[in-house]
The first five atom37 places (N, CA, C, CB, O) and aatype in JSON, in Angstrom:
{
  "aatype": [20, 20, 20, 20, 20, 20, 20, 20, 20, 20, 20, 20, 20, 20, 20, 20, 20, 20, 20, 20, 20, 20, 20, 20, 20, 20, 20, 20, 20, 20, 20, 20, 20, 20, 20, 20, 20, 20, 20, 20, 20, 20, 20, 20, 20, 20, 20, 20, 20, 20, 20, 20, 20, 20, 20, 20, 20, 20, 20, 20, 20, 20, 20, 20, 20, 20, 20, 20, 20, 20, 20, 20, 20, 20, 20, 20, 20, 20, 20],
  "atom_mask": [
    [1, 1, 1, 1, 1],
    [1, 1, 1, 1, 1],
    [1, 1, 1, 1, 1],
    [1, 1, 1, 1, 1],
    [1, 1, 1, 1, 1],
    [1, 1, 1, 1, 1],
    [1, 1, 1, 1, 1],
    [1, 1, 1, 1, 1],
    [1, 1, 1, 1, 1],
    [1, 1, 1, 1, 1],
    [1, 1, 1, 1, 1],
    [1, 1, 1, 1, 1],
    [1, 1, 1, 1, 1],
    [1, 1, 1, 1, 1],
    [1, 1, 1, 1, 1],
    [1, 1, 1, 1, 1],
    [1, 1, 1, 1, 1],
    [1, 1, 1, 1, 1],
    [1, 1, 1, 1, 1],
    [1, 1, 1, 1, 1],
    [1, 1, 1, 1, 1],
    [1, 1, 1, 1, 1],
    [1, 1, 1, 1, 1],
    [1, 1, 1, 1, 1],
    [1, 1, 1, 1, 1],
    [1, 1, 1, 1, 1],
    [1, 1, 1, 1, 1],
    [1, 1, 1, 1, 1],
    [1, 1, 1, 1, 1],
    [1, 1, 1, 1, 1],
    [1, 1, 1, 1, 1],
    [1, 1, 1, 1, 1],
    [1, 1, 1, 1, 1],
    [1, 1, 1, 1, 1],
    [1, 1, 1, 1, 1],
    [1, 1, 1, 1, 1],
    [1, 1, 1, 1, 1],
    [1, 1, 1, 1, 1],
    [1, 1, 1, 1, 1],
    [1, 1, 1, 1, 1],
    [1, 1, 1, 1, 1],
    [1, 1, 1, 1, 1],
    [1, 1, 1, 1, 1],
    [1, 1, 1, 1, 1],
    [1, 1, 1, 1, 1],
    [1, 1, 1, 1, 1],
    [1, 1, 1, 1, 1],
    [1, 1, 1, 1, 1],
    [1, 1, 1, 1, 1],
    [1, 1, 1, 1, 1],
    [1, 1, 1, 1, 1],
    [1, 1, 1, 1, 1],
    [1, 1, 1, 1, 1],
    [1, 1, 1, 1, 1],
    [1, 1, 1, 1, 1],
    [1, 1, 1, 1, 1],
    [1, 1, 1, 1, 1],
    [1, 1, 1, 1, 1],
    [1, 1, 1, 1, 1],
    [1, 1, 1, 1, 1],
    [1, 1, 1, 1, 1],
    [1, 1, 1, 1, 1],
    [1, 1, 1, 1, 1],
    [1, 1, 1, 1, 1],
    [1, 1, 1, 1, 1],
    [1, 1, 1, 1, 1],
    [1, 1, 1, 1, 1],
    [1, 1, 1, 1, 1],
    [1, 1, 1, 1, 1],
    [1, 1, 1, 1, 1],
    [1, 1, 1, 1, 1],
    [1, 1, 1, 1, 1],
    [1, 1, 1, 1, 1],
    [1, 1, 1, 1, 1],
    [1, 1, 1, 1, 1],
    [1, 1, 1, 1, 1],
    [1, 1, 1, 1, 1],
    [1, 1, 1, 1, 1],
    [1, 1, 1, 1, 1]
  ],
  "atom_positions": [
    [[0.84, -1.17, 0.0], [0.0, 0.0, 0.0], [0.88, 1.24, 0.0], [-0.95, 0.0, 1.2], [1.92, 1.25, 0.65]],
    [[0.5, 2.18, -0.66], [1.03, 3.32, -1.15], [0.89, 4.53, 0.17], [0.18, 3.69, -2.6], [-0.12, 4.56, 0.87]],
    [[1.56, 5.08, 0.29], [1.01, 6.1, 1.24], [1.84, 7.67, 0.52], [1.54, 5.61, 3.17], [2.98, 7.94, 0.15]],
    [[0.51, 8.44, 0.59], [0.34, 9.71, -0.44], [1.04, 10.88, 0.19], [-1.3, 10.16, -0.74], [0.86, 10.98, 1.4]],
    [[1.48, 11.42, -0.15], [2.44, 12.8, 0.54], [1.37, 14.03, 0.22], [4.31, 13.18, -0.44], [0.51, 14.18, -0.64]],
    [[1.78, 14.72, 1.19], [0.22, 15.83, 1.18], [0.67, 17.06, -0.05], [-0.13, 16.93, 3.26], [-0.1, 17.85, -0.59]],
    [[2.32, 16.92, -0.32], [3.14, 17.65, -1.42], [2.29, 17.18, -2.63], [4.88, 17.19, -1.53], [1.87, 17.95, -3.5]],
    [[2.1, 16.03, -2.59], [2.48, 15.34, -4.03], [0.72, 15.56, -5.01], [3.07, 13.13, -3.66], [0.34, 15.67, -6.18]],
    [[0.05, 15.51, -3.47], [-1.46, 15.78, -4.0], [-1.98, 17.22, -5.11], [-2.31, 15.97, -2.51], [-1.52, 18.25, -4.63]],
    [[-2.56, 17.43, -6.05], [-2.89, 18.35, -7.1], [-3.87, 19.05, -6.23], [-3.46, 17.73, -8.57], [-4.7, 18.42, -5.57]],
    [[-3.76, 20.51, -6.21], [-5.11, 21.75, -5.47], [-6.17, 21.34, -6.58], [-4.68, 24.02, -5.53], [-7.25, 21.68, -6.11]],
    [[-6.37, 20.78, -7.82], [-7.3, 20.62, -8.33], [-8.36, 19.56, -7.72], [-6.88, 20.45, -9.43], [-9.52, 19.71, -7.35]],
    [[-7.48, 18.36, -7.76], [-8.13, 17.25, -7.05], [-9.42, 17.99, -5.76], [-6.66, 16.27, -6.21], [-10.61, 17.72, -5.61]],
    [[-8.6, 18.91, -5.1], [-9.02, 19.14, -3.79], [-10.44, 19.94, -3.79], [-7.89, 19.92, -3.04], [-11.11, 19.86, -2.77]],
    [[-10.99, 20.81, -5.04], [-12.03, 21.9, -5.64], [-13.07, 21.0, -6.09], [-11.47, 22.93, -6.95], [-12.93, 20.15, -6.97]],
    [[-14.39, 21.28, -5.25], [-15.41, 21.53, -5.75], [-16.22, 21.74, -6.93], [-15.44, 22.04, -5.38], [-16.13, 22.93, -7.23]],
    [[-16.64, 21.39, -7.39], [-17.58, 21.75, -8.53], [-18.76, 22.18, -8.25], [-17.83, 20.78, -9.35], [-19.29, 21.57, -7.32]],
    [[-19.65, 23.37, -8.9], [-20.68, 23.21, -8.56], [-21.69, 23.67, -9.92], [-20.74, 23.9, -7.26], [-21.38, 24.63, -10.63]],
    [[-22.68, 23.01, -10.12], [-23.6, 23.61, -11.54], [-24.61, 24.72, -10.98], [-24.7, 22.21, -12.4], [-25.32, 24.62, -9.98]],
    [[-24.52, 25.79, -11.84], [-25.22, 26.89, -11.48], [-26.12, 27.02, -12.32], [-24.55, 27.98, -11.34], [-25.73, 26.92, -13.49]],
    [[-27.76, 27.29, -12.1], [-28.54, 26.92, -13.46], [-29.08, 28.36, -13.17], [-29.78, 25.36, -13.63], [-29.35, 28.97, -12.14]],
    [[-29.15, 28.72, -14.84], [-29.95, 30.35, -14.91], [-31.08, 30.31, -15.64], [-29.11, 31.59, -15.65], [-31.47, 29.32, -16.26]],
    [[-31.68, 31.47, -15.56], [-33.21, 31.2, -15.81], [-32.78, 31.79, -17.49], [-34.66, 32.29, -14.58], [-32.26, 32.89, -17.68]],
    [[-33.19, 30.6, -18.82], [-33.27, 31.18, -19.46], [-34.22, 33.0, -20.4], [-33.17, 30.21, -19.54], [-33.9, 33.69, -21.37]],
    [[-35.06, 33.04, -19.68], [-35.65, 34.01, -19.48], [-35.42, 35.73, -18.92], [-36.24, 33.41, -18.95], [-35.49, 36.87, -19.39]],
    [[-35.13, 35.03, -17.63], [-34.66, 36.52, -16.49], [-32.98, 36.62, -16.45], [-35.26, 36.2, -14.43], [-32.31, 37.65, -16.45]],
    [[-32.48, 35.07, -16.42], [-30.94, 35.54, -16.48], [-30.12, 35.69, -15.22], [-30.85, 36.88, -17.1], [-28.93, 35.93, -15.05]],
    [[-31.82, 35.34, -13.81], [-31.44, 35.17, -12.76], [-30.75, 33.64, -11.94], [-32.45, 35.65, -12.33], [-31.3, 32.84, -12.7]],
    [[-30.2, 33.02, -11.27], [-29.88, 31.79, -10.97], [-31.28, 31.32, -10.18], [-28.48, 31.75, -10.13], [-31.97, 31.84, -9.32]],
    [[-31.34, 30.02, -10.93], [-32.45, 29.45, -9.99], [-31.99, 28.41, -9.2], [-33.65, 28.93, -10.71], [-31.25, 27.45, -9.45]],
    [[-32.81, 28.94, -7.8], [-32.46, 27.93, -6.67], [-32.77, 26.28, -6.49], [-33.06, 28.49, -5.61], [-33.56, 25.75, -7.27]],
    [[-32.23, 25.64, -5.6], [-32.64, 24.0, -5.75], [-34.18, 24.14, -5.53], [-31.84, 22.79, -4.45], [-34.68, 25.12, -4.98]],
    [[-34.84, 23.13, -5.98], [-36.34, 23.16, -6.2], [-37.3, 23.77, -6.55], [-36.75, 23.04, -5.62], [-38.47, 23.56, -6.23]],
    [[-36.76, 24.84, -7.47], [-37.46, 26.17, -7.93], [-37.5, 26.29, -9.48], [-36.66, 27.48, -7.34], [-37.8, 27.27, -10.17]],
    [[-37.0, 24.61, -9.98], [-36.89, 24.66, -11.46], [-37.91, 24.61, -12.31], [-36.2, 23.78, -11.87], [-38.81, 23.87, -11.9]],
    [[-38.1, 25.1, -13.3], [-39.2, 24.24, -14.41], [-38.77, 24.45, -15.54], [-40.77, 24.64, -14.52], [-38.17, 25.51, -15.72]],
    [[-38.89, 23.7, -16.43], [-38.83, 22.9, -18.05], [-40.14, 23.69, -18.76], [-39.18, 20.75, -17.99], [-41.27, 23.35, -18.41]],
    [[-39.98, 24.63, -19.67], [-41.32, 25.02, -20.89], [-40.59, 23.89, -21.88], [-41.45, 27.15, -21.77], [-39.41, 23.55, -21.95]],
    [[-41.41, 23.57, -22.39], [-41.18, 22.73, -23.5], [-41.89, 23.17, -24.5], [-41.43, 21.42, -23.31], [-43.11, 23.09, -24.39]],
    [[-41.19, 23.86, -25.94], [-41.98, 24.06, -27.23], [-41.98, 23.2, -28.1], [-41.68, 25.03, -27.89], [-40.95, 22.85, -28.68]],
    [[-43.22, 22.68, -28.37], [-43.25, 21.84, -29.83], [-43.91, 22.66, -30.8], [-44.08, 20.36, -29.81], [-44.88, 23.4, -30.67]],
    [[-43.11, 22.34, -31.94], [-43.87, 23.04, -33.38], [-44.7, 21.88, -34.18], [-42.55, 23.71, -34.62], [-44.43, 20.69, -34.29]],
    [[-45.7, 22.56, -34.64], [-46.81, 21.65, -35.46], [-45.46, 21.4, -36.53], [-48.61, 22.6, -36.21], [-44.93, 20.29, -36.52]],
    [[-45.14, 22.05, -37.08], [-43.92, 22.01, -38.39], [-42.89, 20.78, -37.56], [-42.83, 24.03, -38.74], [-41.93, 21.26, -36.95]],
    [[-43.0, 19.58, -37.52], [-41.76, 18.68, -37.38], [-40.38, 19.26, -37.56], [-41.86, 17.62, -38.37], [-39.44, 19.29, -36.76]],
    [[-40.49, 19.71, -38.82], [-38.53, 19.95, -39.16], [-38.2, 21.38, -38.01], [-38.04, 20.68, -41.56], [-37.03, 21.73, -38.14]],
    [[-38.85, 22.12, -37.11], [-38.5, 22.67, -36.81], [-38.25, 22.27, -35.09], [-39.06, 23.51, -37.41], [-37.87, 23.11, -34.28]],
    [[-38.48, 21.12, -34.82], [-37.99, 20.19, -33.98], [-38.4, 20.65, -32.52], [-36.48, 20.03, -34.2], [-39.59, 20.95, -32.44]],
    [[-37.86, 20.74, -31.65], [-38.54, 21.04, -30.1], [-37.53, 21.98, -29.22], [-38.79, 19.44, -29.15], [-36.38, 21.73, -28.86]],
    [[-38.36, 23.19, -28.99], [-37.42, 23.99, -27.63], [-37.43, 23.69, -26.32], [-37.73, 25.34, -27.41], [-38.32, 23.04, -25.77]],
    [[-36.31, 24.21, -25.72], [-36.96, 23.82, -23.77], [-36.54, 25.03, -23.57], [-36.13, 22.38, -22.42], [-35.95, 25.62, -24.47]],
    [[-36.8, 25.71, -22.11], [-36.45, 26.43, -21.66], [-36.03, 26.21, -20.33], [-37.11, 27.12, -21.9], [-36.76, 25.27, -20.02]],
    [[-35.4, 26.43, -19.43], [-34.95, 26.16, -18.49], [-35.57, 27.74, -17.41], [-33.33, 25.79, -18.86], [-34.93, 28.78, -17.53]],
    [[-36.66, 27.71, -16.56], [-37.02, 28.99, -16.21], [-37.47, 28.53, -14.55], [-38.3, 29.71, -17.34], [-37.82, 27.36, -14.38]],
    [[-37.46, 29.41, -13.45], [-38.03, 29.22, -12.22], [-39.51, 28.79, -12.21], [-37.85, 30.41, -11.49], [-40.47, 29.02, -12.95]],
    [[-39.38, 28.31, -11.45], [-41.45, 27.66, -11.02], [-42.49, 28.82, -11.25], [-41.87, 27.21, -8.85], [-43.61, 28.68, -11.75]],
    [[-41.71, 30.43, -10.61], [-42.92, 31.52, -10.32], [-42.91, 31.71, -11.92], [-42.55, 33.17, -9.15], [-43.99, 31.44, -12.46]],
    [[-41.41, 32.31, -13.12], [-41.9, 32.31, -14.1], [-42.7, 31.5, -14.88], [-41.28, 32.51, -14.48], [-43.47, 31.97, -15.71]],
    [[-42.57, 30.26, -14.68], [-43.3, 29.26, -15.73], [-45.07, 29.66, -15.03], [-42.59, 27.1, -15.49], [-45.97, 29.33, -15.8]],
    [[-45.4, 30.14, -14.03], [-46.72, 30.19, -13.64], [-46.97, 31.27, -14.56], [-47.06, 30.4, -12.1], [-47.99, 31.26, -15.26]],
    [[-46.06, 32.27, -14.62], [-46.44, 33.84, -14.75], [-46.98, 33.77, -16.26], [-44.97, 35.06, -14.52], [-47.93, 34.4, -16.73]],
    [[-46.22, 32.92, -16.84], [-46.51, 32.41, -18.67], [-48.44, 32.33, -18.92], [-45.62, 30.15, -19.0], [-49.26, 32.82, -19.69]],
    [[-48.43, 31.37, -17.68], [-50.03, 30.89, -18.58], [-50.14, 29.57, -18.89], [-50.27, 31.58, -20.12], [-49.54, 28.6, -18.41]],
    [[-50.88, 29.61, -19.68], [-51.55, 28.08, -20.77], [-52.59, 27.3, -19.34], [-49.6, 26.42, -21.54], [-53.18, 27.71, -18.34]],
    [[-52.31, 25.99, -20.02], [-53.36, 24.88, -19.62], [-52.93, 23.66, -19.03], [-54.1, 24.46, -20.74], [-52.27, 22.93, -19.77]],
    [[-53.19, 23.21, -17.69], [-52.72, 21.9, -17.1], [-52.86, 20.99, -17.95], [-53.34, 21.45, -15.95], [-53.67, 21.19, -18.86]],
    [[-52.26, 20.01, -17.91], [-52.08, 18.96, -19.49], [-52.54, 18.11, -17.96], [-50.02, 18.56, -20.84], [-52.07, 18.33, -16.84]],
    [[-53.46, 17.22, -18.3], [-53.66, 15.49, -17.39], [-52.27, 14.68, -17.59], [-55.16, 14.23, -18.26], [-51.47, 14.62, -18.53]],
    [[-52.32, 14.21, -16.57], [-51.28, 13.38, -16.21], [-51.36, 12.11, -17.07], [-51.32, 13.1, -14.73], [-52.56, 11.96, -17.31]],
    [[-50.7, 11.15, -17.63], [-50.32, 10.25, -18.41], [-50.73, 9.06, -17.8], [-49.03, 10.33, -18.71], [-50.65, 9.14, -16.58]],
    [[-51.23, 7.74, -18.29], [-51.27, 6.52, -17.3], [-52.63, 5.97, -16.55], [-50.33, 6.89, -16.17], [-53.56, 6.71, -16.23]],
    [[-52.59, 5.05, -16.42], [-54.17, 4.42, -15.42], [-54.19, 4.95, -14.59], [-54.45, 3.03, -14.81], [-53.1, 5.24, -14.1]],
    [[-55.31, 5.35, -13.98], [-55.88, 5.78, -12.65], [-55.61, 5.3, -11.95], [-56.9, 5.85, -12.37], [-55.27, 4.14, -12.18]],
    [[-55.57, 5.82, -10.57], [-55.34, 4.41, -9.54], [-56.49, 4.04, -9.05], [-54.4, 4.56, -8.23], [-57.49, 4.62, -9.47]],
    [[-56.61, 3.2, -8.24], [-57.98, 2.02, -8.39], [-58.97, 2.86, -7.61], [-57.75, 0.18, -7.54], [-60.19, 2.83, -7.79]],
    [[-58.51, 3.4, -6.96], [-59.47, 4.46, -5.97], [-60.37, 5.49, -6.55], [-58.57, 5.34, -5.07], [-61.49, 5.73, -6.1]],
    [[-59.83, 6.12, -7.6], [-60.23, 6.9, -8.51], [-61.25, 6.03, -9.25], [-59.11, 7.45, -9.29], [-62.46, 6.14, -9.06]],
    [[-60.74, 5.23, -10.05], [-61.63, 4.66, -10.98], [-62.57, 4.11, -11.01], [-61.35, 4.14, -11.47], [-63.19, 4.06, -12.08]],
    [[-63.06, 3.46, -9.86], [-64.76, 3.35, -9.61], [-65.56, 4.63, -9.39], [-65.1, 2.5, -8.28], [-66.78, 4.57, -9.22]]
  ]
}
């Protein structure tokens, strides 16, 4: 077994990383649990699909329409 000299170790090794996500929109950083996904689809296929990366309050502030959730009911519901 090797034993490591505290010289020999890289200050890189030793740094942190961290991902900082910005609101494509405002340009502000959004905090942990404050994210939301717009997703654009075009009727035109070749012009393929946008996302946006924006906070929870902007994506409210937008608008539109709750889409239903995907999948069987659960059994409680469905009688």
């Amino acid at each position: 077994m090797q034993k490591l000299d505290r010289e020999s170790t890289n200050e890189e090794e030793l740094v942190a990383k961290k991902t900082v996500l910005v609101s494509d929109t405002s340009g502000d950083e959004i905090p942990d649990g404050k994210r939301a996904t717009i997703r654009i689809t075009f009727r035109d296929a070749r012009k393929g699909v946008r996302e946006l990366d924006v906070t929870d309050a902007e994506a409210e502030s937008i608008g539109g329409h709750s889409v239903a959730r995907r999948g069987r009911r659960p059994r409680a519901a469905a009688s």
